[in-house]
VEXPA-287961 format. One record per residue: residue in three letters; x, y, z of N, C-alpha, C in turn. Coordinates in steps of 0.05 Angstrom, whole numbers, plus 5000, padded with zeros to 4 digits. Layout:
BEGIN
ALAXYZXYZXYZ...
***
This chain:
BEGIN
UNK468165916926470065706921472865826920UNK474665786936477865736933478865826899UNK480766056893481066016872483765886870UNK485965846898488165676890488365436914UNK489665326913490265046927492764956933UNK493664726938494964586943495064386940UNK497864256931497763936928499563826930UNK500463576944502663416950502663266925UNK504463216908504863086888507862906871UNK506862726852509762636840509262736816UNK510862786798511062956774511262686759UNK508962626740508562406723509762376692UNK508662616693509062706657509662996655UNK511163156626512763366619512163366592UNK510863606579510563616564511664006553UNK513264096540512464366518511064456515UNK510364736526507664796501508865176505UNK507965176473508565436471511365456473UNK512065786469514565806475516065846490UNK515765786524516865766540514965666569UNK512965586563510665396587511865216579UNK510064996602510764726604507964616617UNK507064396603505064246618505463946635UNK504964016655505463846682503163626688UNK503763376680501963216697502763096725UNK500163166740502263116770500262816775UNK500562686795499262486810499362616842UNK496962676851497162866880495962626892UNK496762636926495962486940492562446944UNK491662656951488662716947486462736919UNK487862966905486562966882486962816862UNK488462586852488662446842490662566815UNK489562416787491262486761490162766762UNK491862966751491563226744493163296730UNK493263496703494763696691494463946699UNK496964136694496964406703499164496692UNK498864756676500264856650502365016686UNK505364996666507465136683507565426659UNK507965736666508565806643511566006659UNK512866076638514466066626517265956649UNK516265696656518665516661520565476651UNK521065446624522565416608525065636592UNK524365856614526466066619528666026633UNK530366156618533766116630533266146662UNK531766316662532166526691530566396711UNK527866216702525666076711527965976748UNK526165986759527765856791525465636793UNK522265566770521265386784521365086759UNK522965216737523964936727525364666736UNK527064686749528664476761526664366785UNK525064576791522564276821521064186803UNK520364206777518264086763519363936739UNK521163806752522963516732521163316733UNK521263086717519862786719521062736739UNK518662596757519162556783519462556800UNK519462806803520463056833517762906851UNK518462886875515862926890515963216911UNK513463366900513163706900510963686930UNK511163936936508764076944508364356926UNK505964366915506964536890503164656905UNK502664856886501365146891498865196874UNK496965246870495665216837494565476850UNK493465586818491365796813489365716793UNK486765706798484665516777484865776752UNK484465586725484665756702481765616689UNK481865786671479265666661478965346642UNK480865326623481865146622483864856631UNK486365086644487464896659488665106678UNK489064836706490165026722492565196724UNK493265406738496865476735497665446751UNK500765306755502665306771504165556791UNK502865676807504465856817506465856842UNK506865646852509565526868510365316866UNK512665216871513064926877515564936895UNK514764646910517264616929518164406924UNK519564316926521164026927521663916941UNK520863666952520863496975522663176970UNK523263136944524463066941525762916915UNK527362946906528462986879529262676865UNK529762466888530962206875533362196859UNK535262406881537862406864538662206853UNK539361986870541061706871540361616851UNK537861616849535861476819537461556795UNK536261806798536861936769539961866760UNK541461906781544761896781545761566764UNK543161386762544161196747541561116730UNK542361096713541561036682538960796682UNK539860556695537860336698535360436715UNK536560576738534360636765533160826748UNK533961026732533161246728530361136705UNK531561036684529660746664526960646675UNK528560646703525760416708524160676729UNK524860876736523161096748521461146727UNK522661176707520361196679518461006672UNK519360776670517260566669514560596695UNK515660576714513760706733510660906734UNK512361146724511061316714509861346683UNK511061246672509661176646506561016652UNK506560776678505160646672503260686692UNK503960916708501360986728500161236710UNK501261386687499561586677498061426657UNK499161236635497961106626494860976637UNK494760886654492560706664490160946672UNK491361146696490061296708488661416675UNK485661566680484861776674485162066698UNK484162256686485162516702482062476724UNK484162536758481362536767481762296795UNK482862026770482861726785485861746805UNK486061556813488861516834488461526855UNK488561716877488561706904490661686919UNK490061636946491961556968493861356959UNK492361096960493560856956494960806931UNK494661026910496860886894498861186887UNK497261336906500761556911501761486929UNK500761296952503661196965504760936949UNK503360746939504760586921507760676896UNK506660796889507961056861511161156892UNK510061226905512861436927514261176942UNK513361006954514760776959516460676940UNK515760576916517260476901519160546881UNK518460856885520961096868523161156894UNK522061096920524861056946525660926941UNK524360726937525760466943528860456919UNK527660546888529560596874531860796879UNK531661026892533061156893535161076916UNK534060886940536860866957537860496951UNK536460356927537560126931541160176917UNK542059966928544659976915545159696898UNK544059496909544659306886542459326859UNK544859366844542759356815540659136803UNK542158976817541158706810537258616821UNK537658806842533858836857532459056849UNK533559176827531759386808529059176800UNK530359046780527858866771525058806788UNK526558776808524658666827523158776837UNK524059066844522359246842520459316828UNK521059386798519359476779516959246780UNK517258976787515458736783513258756801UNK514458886829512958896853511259136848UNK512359376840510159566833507859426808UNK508559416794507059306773504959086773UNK506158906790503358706801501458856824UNK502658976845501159136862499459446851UNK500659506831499359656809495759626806UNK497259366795495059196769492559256790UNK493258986826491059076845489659306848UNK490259546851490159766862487159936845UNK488759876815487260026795485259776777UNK484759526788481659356781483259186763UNK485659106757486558916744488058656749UNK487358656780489358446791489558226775UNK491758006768491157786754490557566775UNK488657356770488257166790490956946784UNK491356826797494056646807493756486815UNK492256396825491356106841489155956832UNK487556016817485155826803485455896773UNK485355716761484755776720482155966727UNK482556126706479956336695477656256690UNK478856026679476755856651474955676675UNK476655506675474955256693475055316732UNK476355426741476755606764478055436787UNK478755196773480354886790483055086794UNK483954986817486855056836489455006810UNK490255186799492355096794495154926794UNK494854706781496854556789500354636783UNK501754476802504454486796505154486777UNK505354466749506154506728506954856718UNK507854756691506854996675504455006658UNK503555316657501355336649500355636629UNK498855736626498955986612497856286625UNK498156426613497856746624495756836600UNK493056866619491457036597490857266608UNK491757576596491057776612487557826589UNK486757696573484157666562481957676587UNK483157326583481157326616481357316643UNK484057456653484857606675486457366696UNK487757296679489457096701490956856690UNK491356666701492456476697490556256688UNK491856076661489955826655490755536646UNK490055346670491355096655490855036643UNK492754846633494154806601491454706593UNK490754556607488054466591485754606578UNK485054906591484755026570486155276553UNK487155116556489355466543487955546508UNK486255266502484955346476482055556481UNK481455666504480255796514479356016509UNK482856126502484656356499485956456473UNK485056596455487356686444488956856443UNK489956966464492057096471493257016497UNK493956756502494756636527497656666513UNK499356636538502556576535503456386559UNK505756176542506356026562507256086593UNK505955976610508656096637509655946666UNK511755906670512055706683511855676715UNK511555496724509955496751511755696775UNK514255676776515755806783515156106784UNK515256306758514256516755510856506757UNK509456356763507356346778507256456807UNK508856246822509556296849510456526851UNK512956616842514056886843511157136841UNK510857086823507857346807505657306836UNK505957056847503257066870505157126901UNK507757086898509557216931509557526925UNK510157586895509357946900506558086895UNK504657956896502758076897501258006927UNK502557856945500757726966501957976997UNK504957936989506757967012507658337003UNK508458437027509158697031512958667023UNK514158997026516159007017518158897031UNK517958857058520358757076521258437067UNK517758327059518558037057519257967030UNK518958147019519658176978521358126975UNK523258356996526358436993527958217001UNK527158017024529857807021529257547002UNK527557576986527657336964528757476936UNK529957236928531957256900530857226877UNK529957466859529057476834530657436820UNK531357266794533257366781534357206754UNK536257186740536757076724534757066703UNK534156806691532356796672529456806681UNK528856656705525656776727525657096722UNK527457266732527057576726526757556694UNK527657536681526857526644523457456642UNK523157206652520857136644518657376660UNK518457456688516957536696516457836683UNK519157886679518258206658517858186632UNK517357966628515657866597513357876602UNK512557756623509257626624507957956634UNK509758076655508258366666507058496644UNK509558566630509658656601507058646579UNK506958366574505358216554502358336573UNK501958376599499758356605498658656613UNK500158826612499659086620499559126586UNK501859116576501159276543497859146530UNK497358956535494758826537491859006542UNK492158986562489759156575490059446557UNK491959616559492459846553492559956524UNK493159626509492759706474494159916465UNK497259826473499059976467501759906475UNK503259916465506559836472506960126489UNK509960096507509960356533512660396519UNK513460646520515960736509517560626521UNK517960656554519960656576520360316577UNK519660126564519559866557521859886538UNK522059966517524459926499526160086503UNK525860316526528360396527529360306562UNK528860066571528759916588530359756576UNK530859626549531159416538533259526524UNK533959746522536059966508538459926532UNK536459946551539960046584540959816582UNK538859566588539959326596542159186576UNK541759236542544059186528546559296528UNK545759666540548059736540549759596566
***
């Protein structure tokens, strides 16, 4: 067996260890979630600190260890300047990645949701209106949910499985979707949500990014829809996400 490898990857997670390593969780195209101790990155002199930032997408080098693997190259393929260069894009690169290491165990992921994960960290880095961040983060997040066994259903109640009517109605990520009002006593952890942000939640989960991009998210519809994402991912996951309140930190500033 191979004692080193290769892997095309986005740099998920950053962690300290010791007094001058660093532990790397990458998301590789192939191999899926993985950690791999960097050591002594965290030297002045280190030349492979700066390719192994949150979020770099690397072609990086391994040597199998017995515990964990080691980092012995990396390249940088691409850095997401633009991103980083602003505060909101850079926020919501985090949210991103917060919520694809979250979900993943080490191992899971693949193809399809490392190109999901690299599409939608481009997409942040060359948009210029700030205003279609949101929309972004919504579109990863529902296309997410699909990818990794959580899609929410949108078009029939959970409960009784009748077509959703025009109205408003509720969000149970309990029982994996949407539920009219009629039974919303069904549920106790349903939240209200209105038909509108229905439609929206079922045009980005149906349609690709070209046709995403010329409809208008926004105002209080963008509020509600990163409520309900929110309410339904911290759900499943049984846990509040950091990059959530400090999402909620940029936007006041």
């Amino acid at each position: 067996m191979a004692r080193t490898y290769g892997a095309e990857a986005v740099i998920l997670k950053t962690a300290n260890f010791g007094e001058a390593d660093r532990l790397i969780t990458f998301l590789s195209k192939y191999k899926g979630k993985f950690t791999a101790i960097a050591k002594g990155v965290r030297k002045i002199a280190s030349r492979r600190g700066p390719n192994l930032a949150l979020l770099n997408h690397v072609k990086a080098y391994f040597a199998k260890g017995k515990n964990l693997d080691v980092v012995t190259e990396v390249e940088t393929l691409h850095t997401f300047k633009n991103a980083k260069e602003d505060l909101k894009k850079v926020s919501s690169g985090f949210h991103i990645a917060e919520v694809t290491n979250e979900f993943l165990a080490d191992g899971q992921g693949g193809r399809a949701v490392f190109d999901l994960l690299l599409l939608h960290l481009q997409l942040l880095d060359r948009e210029k209106n700030l205003e279609n961040v949101s929309k972004i983060l919504r579109t990863f997040e529902v296309k997410f949910l699909d990818l990794v066994g959580f899609k929410p259903q949108l078009r029939r109640c959970v409960s009784c499985n009748r077509i959703i009517d025009a109205e408003n109605n509720f969000l149970s990520p309990q029982l994996g979707g949407v539920i009219d009002k009629s039974c919303a006593s069904s549920s106790l952890f349903a939240e209200p949500i209105s038909i509108n942000a229905i439609k929206a939640l079922r045009f980005l989960q149906e349609e690709d990014w070209p046709k995403i991009d010329k409809i208008s998210i926004r105002g209080l519809l963008s509020q509600e829809i990163a409520r309900q994402t929110r309410y339904y991912i911290e759900y499943i996951l049984e846990k509040e996400l950091k990059s959530v309140k400090f999402l909620e930190k940029v936007a006041q500033y």
